[in-house]
N, C-alpha and C positions, 0 to 999 in steps of 0.2 A: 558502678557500685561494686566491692571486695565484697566477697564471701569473709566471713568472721568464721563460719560453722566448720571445724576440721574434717576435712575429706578421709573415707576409710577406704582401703585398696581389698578389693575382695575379687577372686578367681572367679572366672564365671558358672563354674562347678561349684563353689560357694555360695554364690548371687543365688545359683537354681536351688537346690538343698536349702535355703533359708526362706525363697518365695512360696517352695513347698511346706518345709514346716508353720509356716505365717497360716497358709491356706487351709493345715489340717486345724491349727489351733481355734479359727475364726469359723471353721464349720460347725453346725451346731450340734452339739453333743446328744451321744444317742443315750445316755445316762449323766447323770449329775456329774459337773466338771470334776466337786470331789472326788468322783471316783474315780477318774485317771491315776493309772499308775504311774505316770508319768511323771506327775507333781502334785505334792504334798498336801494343796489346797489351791483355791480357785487365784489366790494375792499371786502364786506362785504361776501359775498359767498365766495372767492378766500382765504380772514383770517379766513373763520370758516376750509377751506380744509387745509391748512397749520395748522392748531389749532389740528386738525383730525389726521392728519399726524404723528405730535409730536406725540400725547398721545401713538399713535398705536405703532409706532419706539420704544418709551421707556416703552412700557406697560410690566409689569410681570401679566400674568393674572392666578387668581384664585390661586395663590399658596400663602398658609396660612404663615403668619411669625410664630417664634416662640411661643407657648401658655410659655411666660416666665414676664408677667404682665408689660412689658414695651411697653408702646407707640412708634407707628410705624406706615407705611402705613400699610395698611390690617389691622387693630387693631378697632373694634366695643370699642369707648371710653366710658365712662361713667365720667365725670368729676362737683364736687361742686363749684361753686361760692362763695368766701367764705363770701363774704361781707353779700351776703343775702341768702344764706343757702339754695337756687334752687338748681338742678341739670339737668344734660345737656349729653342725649347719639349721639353720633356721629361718625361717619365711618371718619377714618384719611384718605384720598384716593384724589386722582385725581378732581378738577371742571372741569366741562364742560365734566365727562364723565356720570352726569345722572345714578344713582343708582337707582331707582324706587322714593318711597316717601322718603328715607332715607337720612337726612342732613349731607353735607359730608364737611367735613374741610380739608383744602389741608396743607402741611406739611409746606408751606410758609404761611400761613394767620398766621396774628397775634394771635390767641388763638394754633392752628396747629402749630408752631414752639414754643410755651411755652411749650408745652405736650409733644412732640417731645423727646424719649429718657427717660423721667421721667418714674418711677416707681410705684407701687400702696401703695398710702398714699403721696405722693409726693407734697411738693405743688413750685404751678412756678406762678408766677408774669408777664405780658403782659402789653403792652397799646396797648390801641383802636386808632383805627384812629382821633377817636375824643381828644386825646393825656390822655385818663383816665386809669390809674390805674389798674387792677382789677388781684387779685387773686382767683387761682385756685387749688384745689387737684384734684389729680388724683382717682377716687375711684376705678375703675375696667378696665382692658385693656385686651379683650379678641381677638383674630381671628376672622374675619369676615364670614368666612364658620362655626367653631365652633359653633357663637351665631346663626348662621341663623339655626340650627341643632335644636340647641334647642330649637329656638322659635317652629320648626314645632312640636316636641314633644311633645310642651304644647298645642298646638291645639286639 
C-alpha cells in the first residue's frame, strides 16, 4: 500500500523543539489557558497542538535525501534571482517547525514549489503573492546534514 499523506523533512533539533513544545502545550496549565501569553486564546493554543500534531505524524526526521543536486525537502538551497543577480540559501523543509536562525521555505510556498524537483543550473519562474513575476536558477542543492558538516569544518 503507497502512502497518499506528504512526508515533511524535519532536522532532529526540530523534531526535539516540536516534541517539546507539544509537551509544554498538552501539560496542564497552572492558570486558565487564556491566560498564556503565548496565545491569544485557547482556538489558538488547541490550532498550534493540531499544527504540532501534523508536522510530528508526517515528519521524516533527519534522513538526508539524495546528495543528486535536485531540490527537495532536506535540500540546504542556494538559488539566484535572476532579475537582480542576489542570491538566496535556504532549507526546503517544514514552517513552523523552527530550524534555529536558518530561513526555511516549505515546498508549498510560492518560491518552494518553483525549486521543487529542479535541478542545478535550472531555472523556474513563480509569482509572488503580490501577482509579480520573478525568476529563479537553482545554483546549488545540497543535503541538509551534508552542508551542516561542512560548515562545522570550516570553523
Amino acid at each position: 500500500m503507497t502512502s497518499t499523506t506528504p512526508r515533511v523533512w524535519l532536522t532532529p533539533q526540530a523534531h526535539h523543539r516540536l516534541r517539546n513544545e507539544l509537551a509544554a502545550l498538552l501539560a496542564p496549565p497552572r492558570s486558565s489557558p487564556d491566560d498564556d501569553p503565548g496565545f491569544a486564546s485557547r482556538r489558538d493554543r488547541e490550532a498550534r497542538i493540531r499544527q504540532i500534531n501534523d508536522l510530528l505524524t508526517k515528519a521524516v526526521v533527519g534522513e538526508d535525501p539524495p546528495d543528486d543536486g535536485v531540490a527537495e525537502p532536506g535540500m540546504l538551497l542556494t538559488v539566484r534571482f535572476d532579475d537582480t543577480g542576489e542570491t538566496e540559501t535556504f532549507l526546503l523543509g517544514a514552517r513552523g517547525a523552527e530550524h534555529g536562525t536558518m530561513d526555511v521555505f516549505s515546498p508549498d510556498s510560492p518560491l518552494g514549489a518553483a525549486v521543487h524537483g529542479a535541478g542545478q543550473g535550472e531555472q523556474r519562474t513563480y509569482r509572488t503573492p503580490g501577482g509579480a513575476l520573478v525568476s529563479v536558477t537553482l545554483l546549488n542543492a545540497v543535503p541538509y546534514g551534508r552542508a551542516t558538516v561542512e560548515v562545522r569544518r570550516a570553523q
